[in-house]
Each structure stands twice: as structure tokens, then as C-alpha cells.
Legacy VTK file of the C-alpha trace (Angstrom):
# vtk DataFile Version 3.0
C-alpha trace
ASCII
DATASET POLYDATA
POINTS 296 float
6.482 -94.143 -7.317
3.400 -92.559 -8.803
2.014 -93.016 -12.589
1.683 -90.078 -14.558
0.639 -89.335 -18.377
3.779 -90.305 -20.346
3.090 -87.232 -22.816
1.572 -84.784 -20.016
-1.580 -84.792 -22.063
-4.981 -83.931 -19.872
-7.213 -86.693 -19.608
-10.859 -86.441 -21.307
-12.200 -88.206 -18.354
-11.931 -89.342 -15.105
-13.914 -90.621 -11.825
-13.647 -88.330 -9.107
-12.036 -89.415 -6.198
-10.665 -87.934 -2.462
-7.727 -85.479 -2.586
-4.442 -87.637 -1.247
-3.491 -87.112 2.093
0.091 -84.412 1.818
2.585 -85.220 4.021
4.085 -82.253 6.305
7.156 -82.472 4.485
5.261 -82.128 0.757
3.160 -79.274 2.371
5.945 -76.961 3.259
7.968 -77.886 -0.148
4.777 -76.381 -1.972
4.196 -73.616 0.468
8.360 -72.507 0.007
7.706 -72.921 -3.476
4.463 -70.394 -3.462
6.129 -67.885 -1.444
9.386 -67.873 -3.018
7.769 -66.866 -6.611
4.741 -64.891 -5.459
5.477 -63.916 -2.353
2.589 -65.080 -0.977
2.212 -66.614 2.831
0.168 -70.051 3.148
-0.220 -70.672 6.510
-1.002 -74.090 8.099
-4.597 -73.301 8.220
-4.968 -73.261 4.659
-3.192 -76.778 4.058
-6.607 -77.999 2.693
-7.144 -75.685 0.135
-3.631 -75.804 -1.109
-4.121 -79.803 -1.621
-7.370 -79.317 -2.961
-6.451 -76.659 -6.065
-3.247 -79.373 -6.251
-5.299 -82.741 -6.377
-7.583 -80.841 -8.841
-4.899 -79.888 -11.395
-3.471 -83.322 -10.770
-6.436 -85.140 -11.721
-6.531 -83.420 -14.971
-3.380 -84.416 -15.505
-3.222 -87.975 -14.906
-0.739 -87.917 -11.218
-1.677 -88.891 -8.257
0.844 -87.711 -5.633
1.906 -84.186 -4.984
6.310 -84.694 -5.294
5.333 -86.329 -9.107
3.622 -82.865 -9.831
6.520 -80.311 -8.175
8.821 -81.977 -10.013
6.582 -81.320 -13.354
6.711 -78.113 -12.105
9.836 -77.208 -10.929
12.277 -79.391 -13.329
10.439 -80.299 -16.560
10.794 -78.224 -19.819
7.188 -77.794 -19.889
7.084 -76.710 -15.799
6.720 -72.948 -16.582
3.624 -73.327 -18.996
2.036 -75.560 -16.017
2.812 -73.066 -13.566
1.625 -70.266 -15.214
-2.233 -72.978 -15.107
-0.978 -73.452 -11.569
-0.976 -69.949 -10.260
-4.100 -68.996 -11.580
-5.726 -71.686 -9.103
-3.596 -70.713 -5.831
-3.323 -67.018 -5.746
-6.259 -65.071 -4.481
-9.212 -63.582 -6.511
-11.389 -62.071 -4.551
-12.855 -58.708 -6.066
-15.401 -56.853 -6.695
-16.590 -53.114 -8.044
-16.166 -50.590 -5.826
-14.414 -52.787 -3.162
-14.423 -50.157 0.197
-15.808 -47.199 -1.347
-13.944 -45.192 1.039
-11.083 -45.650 -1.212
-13.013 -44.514 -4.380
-13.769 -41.517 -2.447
-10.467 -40.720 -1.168
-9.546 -40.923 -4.556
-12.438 -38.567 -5.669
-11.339 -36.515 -2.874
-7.626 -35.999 -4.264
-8.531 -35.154 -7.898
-11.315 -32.628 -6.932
-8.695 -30.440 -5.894
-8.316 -27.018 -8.035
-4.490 -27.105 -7.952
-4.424 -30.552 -9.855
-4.745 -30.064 -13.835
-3.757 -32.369 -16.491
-3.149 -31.984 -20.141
-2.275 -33.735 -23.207
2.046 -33.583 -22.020
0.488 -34.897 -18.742
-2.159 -37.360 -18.125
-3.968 -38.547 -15.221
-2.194 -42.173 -14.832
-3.292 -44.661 -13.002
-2.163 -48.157 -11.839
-4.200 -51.218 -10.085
-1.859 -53.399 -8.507
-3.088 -56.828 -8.462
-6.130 -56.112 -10.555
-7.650 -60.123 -10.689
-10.568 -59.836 -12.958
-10.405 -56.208 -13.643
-12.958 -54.986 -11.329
-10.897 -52.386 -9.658
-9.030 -50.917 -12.647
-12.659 -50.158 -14.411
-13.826 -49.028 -10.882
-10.904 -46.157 -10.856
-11.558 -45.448 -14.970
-15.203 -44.673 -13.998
-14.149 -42.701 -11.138
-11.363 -40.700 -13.098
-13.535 -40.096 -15.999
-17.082 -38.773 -13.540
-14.240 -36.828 -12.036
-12.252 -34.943 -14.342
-15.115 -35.050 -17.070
-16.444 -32.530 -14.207
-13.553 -30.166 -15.088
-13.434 -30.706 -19.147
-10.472 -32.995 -18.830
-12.143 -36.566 -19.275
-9.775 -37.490 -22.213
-6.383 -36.909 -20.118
-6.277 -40.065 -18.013
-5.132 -43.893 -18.245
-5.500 -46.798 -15.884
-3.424 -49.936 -15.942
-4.064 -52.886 -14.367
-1.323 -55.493 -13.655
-1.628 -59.414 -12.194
0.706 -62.058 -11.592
-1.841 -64.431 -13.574
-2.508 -64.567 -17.112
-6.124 -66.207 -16.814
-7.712 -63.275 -15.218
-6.152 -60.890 -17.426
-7.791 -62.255 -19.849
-10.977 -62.117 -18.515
-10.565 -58.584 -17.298
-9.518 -57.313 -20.969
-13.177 -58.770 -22.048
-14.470 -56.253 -19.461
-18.192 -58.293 -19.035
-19.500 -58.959 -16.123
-22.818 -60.896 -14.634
-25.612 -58.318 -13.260
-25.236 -59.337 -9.948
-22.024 -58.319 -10.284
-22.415 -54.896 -10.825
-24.742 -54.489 -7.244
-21.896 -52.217 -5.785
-21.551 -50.068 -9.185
-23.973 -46.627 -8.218
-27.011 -46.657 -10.873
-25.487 -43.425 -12.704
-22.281 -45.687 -13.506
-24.517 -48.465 -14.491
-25.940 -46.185 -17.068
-23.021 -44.445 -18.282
-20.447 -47.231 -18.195
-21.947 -50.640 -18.769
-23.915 -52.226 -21.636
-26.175 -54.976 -22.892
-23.902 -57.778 -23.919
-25.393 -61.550 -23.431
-27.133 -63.106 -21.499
-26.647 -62.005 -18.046
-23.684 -60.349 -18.467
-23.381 -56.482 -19.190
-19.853 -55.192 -20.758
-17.745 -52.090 -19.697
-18.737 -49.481 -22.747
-15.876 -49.670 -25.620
-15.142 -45.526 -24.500
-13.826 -46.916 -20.975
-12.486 -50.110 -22.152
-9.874 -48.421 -24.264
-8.933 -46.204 -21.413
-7.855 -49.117 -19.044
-4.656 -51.793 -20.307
-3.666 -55.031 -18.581
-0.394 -56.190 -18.083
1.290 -59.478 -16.275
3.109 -58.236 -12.964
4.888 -60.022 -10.499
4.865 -57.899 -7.593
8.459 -59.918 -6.549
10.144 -57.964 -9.920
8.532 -54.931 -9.508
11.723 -53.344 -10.630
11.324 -55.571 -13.861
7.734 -53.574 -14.775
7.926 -50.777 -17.514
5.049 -49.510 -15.782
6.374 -45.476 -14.023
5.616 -41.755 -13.792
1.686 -42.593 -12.224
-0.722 -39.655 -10.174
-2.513 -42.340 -8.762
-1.305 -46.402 -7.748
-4.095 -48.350 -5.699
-2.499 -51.089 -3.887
-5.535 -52.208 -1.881
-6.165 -55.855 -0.075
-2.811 -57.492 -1.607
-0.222 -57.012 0.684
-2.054 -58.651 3.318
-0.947 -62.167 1.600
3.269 -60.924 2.486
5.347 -60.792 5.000
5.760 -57.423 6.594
9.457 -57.148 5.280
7.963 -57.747 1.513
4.766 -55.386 1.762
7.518 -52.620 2.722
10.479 -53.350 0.342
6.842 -53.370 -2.606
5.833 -50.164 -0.919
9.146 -48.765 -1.171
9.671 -49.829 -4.967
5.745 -48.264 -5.649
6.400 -44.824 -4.300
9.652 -44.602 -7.163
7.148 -45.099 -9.371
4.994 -42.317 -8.498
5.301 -39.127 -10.045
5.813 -36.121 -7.596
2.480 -35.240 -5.678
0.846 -38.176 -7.000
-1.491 -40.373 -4.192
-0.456 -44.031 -3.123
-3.643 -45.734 -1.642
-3.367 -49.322 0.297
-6.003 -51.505 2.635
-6.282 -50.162 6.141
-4.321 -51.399 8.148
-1.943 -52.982 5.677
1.295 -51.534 6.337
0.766 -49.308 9.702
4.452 -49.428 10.455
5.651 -48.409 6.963
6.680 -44.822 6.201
8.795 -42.841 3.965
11.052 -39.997 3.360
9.257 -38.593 0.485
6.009 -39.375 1.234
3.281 -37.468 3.380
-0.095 -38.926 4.681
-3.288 -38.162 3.082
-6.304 -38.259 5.671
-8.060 -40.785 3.854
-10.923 -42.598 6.498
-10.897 -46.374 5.703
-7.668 -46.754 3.788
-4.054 -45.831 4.211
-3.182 -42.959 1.935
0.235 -41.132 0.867
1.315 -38.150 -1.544
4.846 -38.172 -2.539
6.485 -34.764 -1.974
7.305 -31.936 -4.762
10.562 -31.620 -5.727
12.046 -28.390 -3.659
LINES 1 297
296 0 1 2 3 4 5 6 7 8 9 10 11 12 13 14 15 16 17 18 19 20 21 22 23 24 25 26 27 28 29 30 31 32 33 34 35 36 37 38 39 40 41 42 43 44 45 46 47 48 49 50 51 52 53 54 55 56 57 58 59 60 61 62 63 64 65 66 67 68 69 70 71 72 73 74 75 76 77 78 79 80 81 82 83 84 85 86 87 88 89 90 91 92 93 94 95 96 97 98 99 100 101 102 103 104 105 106 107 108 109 110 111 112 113 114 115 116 117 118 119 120 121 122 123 124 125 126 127 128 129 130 131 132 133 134 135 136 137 138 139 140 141 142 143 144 145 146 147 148 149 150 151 152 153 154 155 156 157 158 159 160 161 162 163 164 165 166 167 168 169 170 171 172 173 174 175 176 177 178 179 180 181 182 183 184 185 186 187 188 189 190 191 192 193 194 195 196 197 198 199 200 201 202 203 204 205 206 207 208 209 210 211 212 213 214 215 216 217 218 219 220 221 222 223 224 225 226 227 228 229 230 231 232 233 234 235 236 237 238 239 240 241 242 243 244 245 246 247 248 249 250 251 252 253 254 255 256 257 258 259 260 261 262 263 264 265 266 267 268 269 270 271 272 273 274 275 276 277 278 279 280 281 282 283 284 285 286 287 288 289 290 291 292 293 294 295
């Protein structure tokens, strides 16, 4: 039996030590456990990094075997707080601004058109679908504003961004960022967009900021989000994580979300089997790109 903080406090302090060995049977009790309320695959490749993140939150909490902290998890009155620290650690991050700027440009591409006009009944809405830090969310709010600020209509548009983690969303509502990460923003954005804010961070201006919302999203209870009626839902480098089944039954719940004629954008190659009735390909090089149909 394994010791554990009677009161679930966090120890002040500790002396670092190896992360315990997991047996197979703990591994794919975790892994079950990650997939069933994310969705997200963890292959047997990436056994170290889930018992890494695991010993890590452990330590900080005083256990030192992985069944003493699923069961904290899993059966404990206080098990949805700690997954809700958990999550934050074992679901993927990775971003940055202007991630495949083919995508950007495909976007470009779609509201450049002459046919598309928005006004104050109709805005240009947009949604980021696991957003992480923000990065992508302010990367389509710079794009929609250079965009339809072209054609007088930069106050018609909205972005929302929407994670499973509640961490990140925090960070991405700040909106400041180091330097360095701003290499892939194009000067003229750096100028217009982003300003001094500490240090060596620089912060999304207030103008943009209050253009772009965050929400908590599990992509499982997709029907559960408030979030409809969008022109634009950017769905890029997530579904990777599923199972092909899951990234089509998400695709499938996305495009009711999507107003009529509006563009559905995903990672190339993400979901090269998927189609449906109502939508229609968008030649898009570098991404996978839809338009659902007018009504008739």
C-alpha cells in the first residue's frame, strides 16, 4: 500500500527522486482513462512521458505509486479539481503564431472573395478548436481584421477559441507573449497587433484582444458547446491525437455548426477519408479545406 498526504495538501518540499517503474497493467488503466475523457490516443511509445507528467504531479502531492493517484482521481470528492491540474500536464500544447501559413492564406483566400459581405445582423465568426495558449485564435483575429479592414468591414468579426484545459485558457486570455515568440508573426502584424508589455514579453493590443473569447471545450461533448452559426472553424493539428472513427463523428458534429457557405479548415492529411453531404472541397494547398453548401 502506498502513503499519501492524509489531507491531499501539496508538499512545500521534497528531494527529487526517479519516476516509479508503471506496471503494464497501471499503464493501460491510465491510457483508457485519457482516452475515454479526451479522446486522446497514448500509444506504447509514449509510456515514459505519461509516467513522467504522473510521477511529477505525484510528487507534489505526497504519493508514490500510480493506482494511489487514479483512485484520487477517479473516486475521491476532490478527483475532478485534480483532474482538471492533471489534464493540463498530459494533453498536447504545442503552438505557435501562424502555425502552416498555408492555412492563414487559405483563409485569406476565402474572405477576399467579392461575394462574401458581412454586417452588423451578420458577423464574420470564427472558432479555434483546441486553441492551447491562444496563438492560433489571435493568428485568425489578425488575419480577419488585415482582411476585411481591406473592405471597410474590420468591426464585423469574432473569434473564439475553445480548450479542454483551463490553465492555458488562462494564459491565452492574458494574450502576452515572449519576443521569440512572435518570429512567425510578419513585421506589419508585429506593428499593428502587438505591444510593449514587460520584460520580454509583448501583449496582443487591447483592440484585438476584445475581438477574440476563450471558452473550455471538450471536443468529446461537442454537442454540449453553445458555440454555432460560424463562417470560419479551424480545426488544425488536433485530430491527429483520435482515432479515425472520433476525428469523423468531431468533423461531422463541426460542419452543424457551420453556417451555410462558411469554410471548415483541418491539418493535411488529417481526415483524407472523411467527407460529407453538405460539404464541398476548397482547393486549399497544405491543409484540408471544406465549404458547407447554400441552402437550395
Amino acid at each position: 500500500m502506498c502513503a499519501a498526504q492524509p489531507d491531499g495538501s501539496v508538499r512545500q518540499s521534497w528531494t527529487y527522486a526517479p519516476s516509479p517503474e508503471m506496471a503494464d497493467g497501471e499503464f493501460q488503466d491510465w491510457r483508457e482513462l485519457l482516452e475515454q475523457r479526451t479522446g486522446m490516443q497514448l500509444s506504447g511509445e509514449r509510456r515514459t512521458f505519461l509516467r513522467t507528467n504522473l510521477a511529477g504531479r505525484m510528487r507534489e502531492l505526497g504519493l508514490s505509486c500510480y493506482r494511489d493517484y487514479y483512485r484520487l482521481v477517479t473516486d475521491s470528492a476532490s478527483g475532478r479539481l485534480e483532474w482538471i491540474r492533471l489534464v493540463d500536464r498530459l494533453t498536447v500544447h504545442e503552438t505557435r503564431f501562424f502555425r502552416n501559413p498555408q492555412a492563414y492564406d487559405a483563409v485569406r483566400r476565402y474572405l477576399d472573395r467579392p461575394a462574401l459581405q458581412f454586417d452588423a445582423q451578420q458577423s464574420c465568426d470564427a472558432w479555434s478548436v483546441g486553441c492551447s495558449t491562444g496563438e492560433e485564435p489571435y493568428s485568425l483575429a489578425m488575419a480577419l481584421h488585415d482582411v476585411l479592414s481591406g473592405h471597410g468591414m474590420q468591426a464585423h468579426f469574432s473569434v473564439t477559441g475553445s480548450d479542454i484545459s483551463l490553465p492555458v485558457l488562462a494564459r491565452a486570455r492574458e494574450g502576452a507573449y515572449t519576443r521569440r515568440g512572435l518570429e512567425m508573426v510578419p513585421e506589419a502584424y508585429r506593428k499593428r497587433y502587438f505591444e510593449e508589455y514587460a520584460d520580454d514579453y509583448a501583449q496582443v493590443v487591447l483592440e484585438l484582444r476584445r475581438r477574440v473569447c476563450f471558452a473550455q471545450v471538450n471536443v468529446l461533448e461537442l454537442r454540449n458547446a453553445p458555440i454555432r452559426d460560424m463562417q470560419i472553424i479551424f480545426c488544425h493539428n488536433m485530430l491527429i491525437y483520435f482515432r479515425r472513427w472520433l476525428r469523423e463523428r468531431i468533423l461531422d458534429e463541426l460542419v452543424s455548426r457551420l453556417r451555410p457557405g462558411g469554410l471548415l479548415v483541418i491539418g493535411l492529411g488529417e481526415a483524407s477519408a472523411w467527407s460529407h453531404a453538405e460539404m464541398n472541397a476548397w482547393p486549399a494547398p497544405g491543409v484540408q479545406a471544406w465549404t458547407r453548401r447554400e441552402a437550395a
